[in-house]
N, C-alpha and C positions, 0 to 999 in steps of 0.2 A: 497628523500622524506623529507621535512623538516616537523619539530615538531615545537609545540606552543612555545617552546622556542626560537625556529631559526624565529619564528613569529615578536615574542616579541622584539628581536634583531635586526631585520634587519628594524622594524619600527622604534626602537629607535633611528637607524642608520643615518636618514633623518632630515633635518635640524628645530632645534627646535622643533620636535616630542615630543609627550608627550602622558603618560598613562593616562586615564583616565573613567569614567565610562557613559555607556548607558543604561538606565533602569536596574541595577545588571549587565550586563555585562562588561569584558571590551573592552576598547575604546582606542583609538589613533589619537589623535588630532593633529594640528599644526593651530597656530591662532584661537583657541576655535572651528574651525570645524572638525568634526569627518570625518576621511577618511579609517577606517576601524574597523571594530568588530569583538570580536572572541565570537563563536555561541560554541556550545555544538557538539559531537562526532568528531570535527577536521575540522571542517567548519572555514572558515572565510569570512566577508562582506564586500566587499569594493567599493568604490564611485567613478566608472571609468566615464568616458566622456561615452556616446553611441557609438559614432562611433568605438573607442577602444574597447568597452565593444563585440562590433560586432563583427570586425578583430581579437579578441582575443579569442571567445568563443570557447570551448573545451567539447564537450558536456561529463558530469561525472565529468566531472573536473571544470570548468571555463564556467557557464550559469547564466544568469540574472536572476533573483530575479523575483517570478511570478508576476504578476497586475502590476499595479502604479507604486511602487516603481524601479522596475525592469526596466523599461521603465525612466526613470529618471538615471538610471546608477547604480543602485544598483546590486551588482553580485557577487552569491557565489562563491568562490574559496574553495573545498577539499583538504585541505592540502595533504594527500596522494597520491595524484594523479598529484602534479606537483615538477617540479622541483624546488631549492632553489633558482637558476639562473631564472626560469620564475618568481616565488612568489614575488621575488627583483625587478623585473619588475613591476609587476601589482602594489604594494605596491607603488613605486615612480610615475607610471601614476595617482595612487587615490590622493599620495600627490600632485602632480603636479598641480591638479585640485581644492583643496581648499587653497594651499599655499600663504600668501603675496606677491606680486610680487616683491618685494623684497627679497623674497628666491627664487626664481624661475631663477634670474638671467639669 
């Protein structure tokens, strides 16, 4: 079960990652786009593709984000409920998805 620390970590881990804030919370960026946030009680949001967001949902753990945004790729991850090996996962498909193609290599 990883912790906001192993959050924090393994987004910084991703190429030119950076902390940073969304409305008071924080935020994690690469190229000024935000591809994840971390929410209150061990949530975190992040900015999958759809179709991934789909193949990957986990209901309790890993579900899109209700209305609009949800539908756009938006999707909670419960830290406690996945692995550090899935979270490393989803964290590099969000970056994957606003990264410079130039990082994406």
């Amino acid at each position: 079960m990883p912790t906001p620390t192993d959050l924090h970590r393994l987004a910084l881990s991703l190429p030119e990652a950076v902390e940073g804030d969304d409305h008071g919370k924080p935020a994690y960026l690469v190229g000024k786009k935000i591809f994840c946030t971390v929410g209150e009680g061990g949530r975190a949001t992040l900015r999958l593709d759809p179709e991934d967001q789909h193949n990957l949902a986990a209901p309790g753990a890993v579900e899109p984000v209700p209305g609009f945004w949800g539908r756009k790729g938006w999707t909670f991850v419960w830290l406690d409920r996945v692995s550090e090996d899935q979270l490393a996962l989803l964290l590099r498909l969000a970056w994957t998805g606003v990264a410079p193609k130039r990082l994406r290599g």
